[in-house]
N, C-alpha and C positions, 0 to 999 in steps of 0.2 A: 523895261529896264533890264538888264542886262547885267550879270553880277559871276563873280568867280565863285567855283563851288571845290567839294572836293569830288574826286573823280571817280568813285561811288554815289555820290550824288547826281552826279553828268550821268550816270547807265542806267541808274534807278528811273529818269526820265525819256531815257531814247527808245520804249516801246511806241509800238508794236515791230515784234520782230516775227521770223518765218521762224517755227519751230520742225528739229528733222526728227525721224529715229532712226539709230544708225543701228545696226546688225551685222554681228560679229557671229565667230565659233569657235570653242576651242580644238584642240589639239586630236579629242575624238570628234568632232561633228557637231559637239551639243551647244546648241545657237543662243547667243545673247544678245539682247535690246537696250538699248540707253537712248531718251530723249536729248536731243541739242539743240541748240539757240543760235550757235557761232558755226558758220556754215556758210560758203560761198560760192560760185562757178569762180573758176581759177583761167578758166583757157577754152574756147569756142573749139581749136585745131591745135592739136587731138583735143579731144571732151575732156578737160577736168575737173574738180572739183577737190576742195579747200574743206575740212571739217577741225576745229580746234579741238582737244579732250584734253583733260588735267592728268597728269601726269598718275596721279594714286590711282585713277578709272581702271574697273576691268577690263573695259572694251578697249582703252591706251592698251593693255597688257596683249591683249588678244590681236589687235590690230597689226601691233609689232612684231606679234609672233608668226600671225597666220600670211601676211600683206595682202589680205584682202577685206571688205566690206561693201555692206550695201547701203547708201541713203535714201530713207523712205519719207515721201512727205505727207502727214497724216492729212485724210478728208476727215469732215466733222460726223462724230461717232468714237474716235480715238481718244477725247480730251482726259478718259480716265485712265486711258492706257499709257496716257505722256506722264500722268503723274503716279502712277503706281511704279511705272518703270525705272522714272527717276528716284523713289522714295528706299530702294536696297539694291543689293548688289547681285550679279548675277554667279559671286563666288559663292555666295550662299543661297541663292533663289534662281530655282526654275523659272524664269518670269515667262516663258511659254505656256508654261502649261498653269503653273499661279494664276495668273491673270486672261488665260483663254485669246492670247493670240492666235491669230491663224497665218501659218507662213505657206507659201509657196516656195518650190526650188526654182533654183536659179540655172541658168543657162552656163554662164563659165565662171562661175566664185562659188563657193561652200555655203557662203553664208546665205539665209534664204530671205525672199521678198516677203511683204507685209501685204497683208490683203487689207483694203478698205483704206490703202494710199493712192493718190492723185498719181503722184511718182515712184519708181524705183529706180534705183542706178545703181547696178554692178558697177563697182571699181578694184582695179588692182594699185595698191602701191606705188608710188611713181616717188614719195620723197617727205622727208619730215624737215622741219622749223622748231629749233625749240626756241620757245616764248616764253622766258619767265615760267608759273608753274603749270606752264602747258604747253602740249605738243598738234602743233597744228600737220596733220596728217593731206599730203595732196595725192590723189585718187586717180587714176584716169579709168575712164567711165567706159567698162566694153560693150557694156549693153545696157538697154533704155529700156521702160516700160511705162506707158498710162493705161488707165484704168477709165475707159471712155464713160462707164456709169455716176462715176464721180465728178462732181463741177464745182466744186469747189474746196478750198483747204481752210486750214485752221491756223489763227497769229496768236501767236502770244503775248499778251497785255501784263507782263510782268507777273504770271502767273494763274492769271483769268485767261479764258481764249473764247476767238470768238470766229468767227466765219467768213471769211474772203470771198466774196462770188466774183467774178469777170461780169463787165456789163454787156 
């Protein structure tokens, strides 16, 4: 049966979703992480890619500033690092060095890759949407990276996650 809800209740049901971390820097170099949910490939040619952030977000802040980011998509080993990152802000917390991220630099963006993700995707800035109290930021992707040791990612089950393998 089939029945009308409110539309918090419609999202509270549509897991599992792909969880990303996206990786920002600010103005001197000092890199920040935030987990997202709302995340999308926007365009095959050129490569884009679609990430949503709420307006109050550091990384909205730094995003805007810097026009660039990386989206990283965690293998499993990360699920504490999705939630620690999302639990403060990187205005007030190193979440580098807090939390014992390990980054790699990147080829042509500031901001660095995440090691012990499936993917990385340099993007530059290509354009914003504003949404209601969110800005959906679209990327284009200059450069690519996988992590051939990794085979699998992590979904988020509305806050539980769990392990994607390919068959």
């Amino acid at each position: 049966m089939i029945k009308e809800v409110s539309f918090s209740e419609a999202m509270r049901r549509k897991y599992p979703e792909w969880v990303v971390l996206i990786t920002t820097v600010d103005e001197n170099g000092k890199p920040d992480v935030m987990p997202a949910g709302w995340a999308m490939i926007a365009s095959h040619q050129p490569p884009m890619f679609a990430i949503s952030v709420g307006h109050g977000r550091y990384t909205h802040e730094l995003i805007r500033n810097q026009k660039e980011f990386v989206i990283a998509f965690p293998g499993p080993g990360l699920e504490k690092a999705i939630e620690d990152t999302g639990s403060c802000s990187g205005r007030d917390v190193d979440k580098f060095n807090q939390f014992g991220l390990k980054s790699l630099a990147a080829k042509e963006v500031k901001p660095p890759l995440l090691s012990g993700c499936v993917v990385n995707l340099e993007c530059k800035l290509e354009g914003e949407l504003e949404a209601g109290d969110h800005t959906i930021f679209l990327g284009k992707v200059v450069t690519a990276y996988v992590d051939e040791d990794i085979h699998a990612r992590l979904l988020n089950f509305n806050g539980k996650f769990a392990v994607a393998i390919p068959q």
